[in-house]
C-alpha positions in Angstrom: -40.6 -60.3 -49.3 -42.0 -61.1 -45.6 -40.1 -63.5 -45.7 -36.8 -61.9 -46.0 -37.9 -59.3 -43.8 -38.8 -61.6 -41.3 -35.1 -62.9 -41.4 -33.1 -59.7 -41.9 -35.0 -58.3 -38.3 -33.8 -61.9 -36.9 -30.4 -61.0 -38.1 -30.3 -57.6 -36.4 -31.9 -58.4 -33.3 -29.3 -61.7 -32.7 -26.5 -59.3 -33.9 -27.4 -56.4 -31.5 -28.3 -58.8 -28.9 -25.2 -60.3 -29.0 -22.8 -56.5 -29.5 -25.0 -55.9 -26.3 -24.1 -58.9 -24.3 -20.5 -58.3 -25.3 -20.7 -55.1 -24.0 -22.0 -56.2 -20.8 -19.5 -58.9 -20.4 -16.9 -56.3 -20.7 -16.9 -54.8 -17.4 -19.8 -53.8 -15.0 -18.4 -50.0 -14.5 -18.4 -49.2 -18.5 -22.0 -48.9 -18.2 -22.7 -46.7 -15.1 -25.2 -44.2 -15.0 -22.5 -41.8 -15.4 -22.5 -42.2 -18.9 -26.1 -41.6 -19.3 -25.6 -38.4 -17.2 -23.0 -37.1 -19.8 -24.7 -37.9 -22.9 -27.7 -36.0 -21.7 -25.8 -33.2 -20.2 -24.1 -32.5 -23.5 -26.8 -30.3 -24.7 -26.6 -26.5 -24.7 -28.3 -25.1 -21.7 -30.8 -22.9 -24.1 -32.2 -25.8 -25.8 -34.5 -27.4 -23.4 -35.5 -30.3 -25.6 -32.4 -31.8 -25.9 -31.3 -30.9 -22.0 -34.1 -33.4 -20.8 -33.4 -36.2 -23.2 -34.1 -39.4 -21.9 -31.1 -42.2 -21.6 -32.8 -44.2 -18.8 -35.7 -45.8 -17.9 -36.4 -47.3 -15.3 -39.7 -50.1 -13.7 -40.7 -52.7 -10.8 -40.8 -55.9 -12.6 -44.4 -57.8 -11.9 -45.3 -61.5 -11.7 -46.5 -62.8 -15.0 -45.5 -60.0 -16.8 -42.6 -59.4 -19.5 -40.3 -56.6 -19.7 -41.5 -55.4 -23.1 -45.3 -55.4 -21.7 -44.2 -53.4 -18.8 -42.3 -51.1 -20.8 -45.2 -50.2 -23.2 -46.9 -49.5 -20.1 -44.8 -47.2 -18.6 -44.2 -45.9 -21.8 -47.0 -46.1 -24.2 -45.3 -44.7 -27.1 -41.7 -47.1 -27.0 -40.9 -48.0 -30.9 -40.7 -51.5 -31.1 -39.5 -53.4 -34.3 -41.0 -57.1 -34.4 -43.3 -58.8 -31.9 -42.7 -61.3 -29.0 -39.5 -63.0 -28.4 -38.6 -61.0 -31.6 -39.4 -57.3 -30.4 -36.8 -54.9 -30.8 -36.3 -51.7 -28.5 -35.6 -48.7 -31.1 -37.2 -45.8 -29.1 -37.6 -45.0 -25.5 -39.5 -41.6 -24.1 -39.0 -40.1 -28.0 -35.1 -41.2 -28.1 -34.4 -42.8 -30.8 -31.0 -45.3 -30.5 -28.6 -44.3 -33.7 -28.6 -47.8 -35.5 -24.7 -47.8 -36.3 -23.8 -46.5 -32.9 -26.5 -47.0 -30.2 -28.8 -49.4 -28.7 -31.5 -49.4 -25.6 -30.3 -52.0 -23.6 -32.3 -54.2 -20.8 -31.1 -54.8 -17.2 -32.9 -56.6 -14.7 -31.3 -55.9 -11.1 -28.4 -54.6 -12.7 -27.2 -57.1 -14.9 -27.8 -56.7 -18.7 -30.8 -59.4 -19.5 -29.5 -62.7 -21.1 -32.4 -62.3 -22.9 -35.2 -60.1 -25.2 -37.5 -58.4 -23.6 -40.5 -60.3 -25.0 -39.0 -63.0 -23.5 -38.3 -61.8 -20.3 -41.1 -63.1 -17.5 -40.3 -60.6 -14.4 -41.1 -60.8 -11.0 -42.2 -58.4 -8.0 -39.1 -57.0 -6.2 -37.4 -57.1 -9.5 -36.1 -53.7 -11.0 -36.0 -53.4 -14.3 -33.7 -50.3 -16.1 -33.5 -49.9 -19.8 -30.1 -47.4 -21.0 -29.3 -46.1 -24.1 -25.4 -47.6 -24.8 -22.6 -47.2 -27.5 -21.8 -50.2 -29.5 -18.6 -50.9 -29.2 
């Protein structure tokens, strides 16, 4: 049973990763923080909760550090789905990405990360953003 598991998150991570690379590849205005600004704004003004839902996030990179440890600093309660060079972003500031339609994805300086966050050593001066997309 681990074992299955093990390969079905290795399945979805490599198939998200690469939906989210082809996004990025697609054209560096699609994901401008213009959409984040609409998906958030889409709320009804009386419901608070929704009105300051989170679809950015953004961090310095540090020497010796990865992405994924600086995110779980900056936000201590991130959902993450595996561990290492396997971690999957799910949830960010309580948003959760919808699995058929959304994913958090990583960009370092902005360009989408060529690779997972576990994986991802960052550096000082670097900033990292993380943005809730639409698979396309």
């Amino acid at each position: 049973m681990r074992k299955t598991s093990s390969r079905l998150l290795a399945a979805t991570a490599a198939g998200v990763l690469s939906v989210g690379l082809v996004a990025g590849c697609s054209g560096e205005d699609e994901a401008t923080p213009e959409a984040s600004v609409a998906a958030s704004g889409e709320a009804e003004p009386a419901d608070d909760a929704a009105a300051e839902e989170v679809t950015e996030l953004s961090y310095a990179g540090e020497d010796g550090k990865t992405a994924l440890e600086l995110l779980v600093a900056a936000d201590p309660e991130a959902v993450v789905s595996g561990e290492g060079e396997m971690a999957y972003v799910t949830a960010i500031r309580g948003h959760a990405a919808e699995s058929d339609t959304e994913f958090w994805a990583l960009y370092v300086d902005g360009e989408m990360a060529q690779v997972g966050a576990g994986s991802l050593e960052t550096e000082d001066g670097q900033q990292l953003q993380w943005k809730l997309e639409e698979i396309e």
